[in-house]
C-alpha positions as CSV (number, residue, x, y, z in Angstrom):
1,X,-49.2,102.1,124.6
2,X,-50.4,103.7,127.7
3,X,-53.3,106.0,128.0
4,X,-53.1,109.5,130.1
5,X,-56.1,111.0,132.1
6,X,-54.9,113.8,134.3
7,X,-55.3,117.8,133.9
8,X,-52.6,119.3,132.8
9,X,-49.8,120.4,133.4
10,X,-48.2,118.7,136.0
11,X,-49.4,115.1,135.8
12,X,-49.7,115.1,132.4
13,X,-46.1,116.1,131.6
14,X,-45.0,114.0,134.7
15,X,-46.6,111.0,132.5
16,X,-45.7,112.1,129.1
17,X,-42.2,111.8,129.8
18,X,-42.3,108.6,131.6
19,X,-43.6,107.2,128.2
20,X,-41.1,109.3,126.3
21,X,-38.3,107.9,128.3
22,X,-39.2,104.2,127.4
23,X,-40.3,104.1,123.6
24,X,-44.1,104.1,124.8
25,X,-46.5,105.6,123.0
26,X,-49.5,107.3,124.5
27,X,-52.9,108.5,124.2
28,X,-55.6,110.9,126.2
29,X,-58.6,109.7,127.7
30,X,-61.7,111.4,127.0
31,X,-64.1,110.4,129.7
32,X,-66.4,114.1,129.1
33,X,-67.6,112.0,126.0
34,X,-69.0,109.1,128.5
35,X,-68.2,105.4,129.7
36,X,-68.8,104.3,126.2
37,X,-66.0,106.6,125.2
38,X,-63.5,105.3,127.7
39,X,-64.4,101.7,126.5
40,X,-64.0,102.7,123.0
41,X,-60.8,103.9,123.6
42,X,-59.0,101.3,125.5
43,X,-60.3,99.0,123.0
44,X,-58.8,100.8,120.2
45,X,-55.2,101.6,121.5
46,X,-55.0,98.4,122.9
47,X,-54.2,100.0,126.3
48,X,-52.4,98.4,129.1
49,X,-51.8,100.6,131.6
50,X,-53.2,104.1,132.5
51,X,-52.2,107.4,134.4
52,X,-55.0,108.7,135.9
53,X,-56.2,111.1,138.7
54,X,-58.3,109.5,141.7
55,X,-61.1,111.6,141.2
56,X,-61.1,109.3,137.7
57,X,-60.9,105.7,138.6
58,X,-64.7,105.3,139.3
59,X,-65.3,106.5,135.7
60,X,-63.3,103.5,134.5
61,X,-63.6,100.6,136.5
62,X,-67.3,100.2,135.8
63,X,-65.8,99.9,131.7
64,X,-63.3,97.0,132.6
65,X,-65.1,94.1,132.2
66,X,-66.6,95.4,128.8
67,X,-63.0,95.8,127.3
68,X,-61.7,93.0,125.0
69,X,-58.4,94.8,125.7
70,X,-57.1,93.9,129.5
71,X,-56.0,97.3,131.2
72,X,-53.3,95.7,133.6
73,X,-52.0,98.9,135.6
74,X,-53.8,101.9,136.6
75,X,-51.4,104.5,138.3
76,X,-53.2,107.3,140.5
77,X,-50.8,110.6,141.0
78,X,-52.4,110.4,144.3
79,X,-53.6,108.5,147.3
80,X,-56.1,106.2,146.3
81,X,-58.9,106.7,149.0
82,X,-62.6,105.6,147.7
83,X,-63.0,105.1,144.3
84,X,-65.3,102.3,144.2
């Protein structure tokens, strides 16, 4: 299970079909519907890794340590500058 929280189209599709290409299935991040949302969601799916945009990272790295599911990877489309 991976999650995906990038803007379409380009990062989203770039991600979409990484997981397609390897059996994995995937789910969007809604983190408009607040921290307790991304919690919630990693939580449920069970996520271990997630695609996200730079701008994104702060909005879950203050979740981690709340989440009885460990999210291993985070991949950034980007260069990773300041996020936290």
């Amino acid at each position: 299970m991976a999650q995906i929280q990038t803007p379409p189209p380009r990062g989203w599709i770039i991600a979409m079909e990484a997981c397609n290409s390897h059996a994995i299935t995937y789910v969007p991040l809604y983190d408009t519907l607040g921290a307790n949302a991304v919690e919630f969601i990693i939580n449920h799916a069970e996520v271990p890794i997630a695609f996200v945009q730079e701008n994104k990272i702060p909005a879950i790295i203050p979740c981690l340590p709340n989440c009885s599911t460990p999210l291993k990877t985070i991949v950034s489309f980007t260069n990773v500058h300041k996020c936290f």
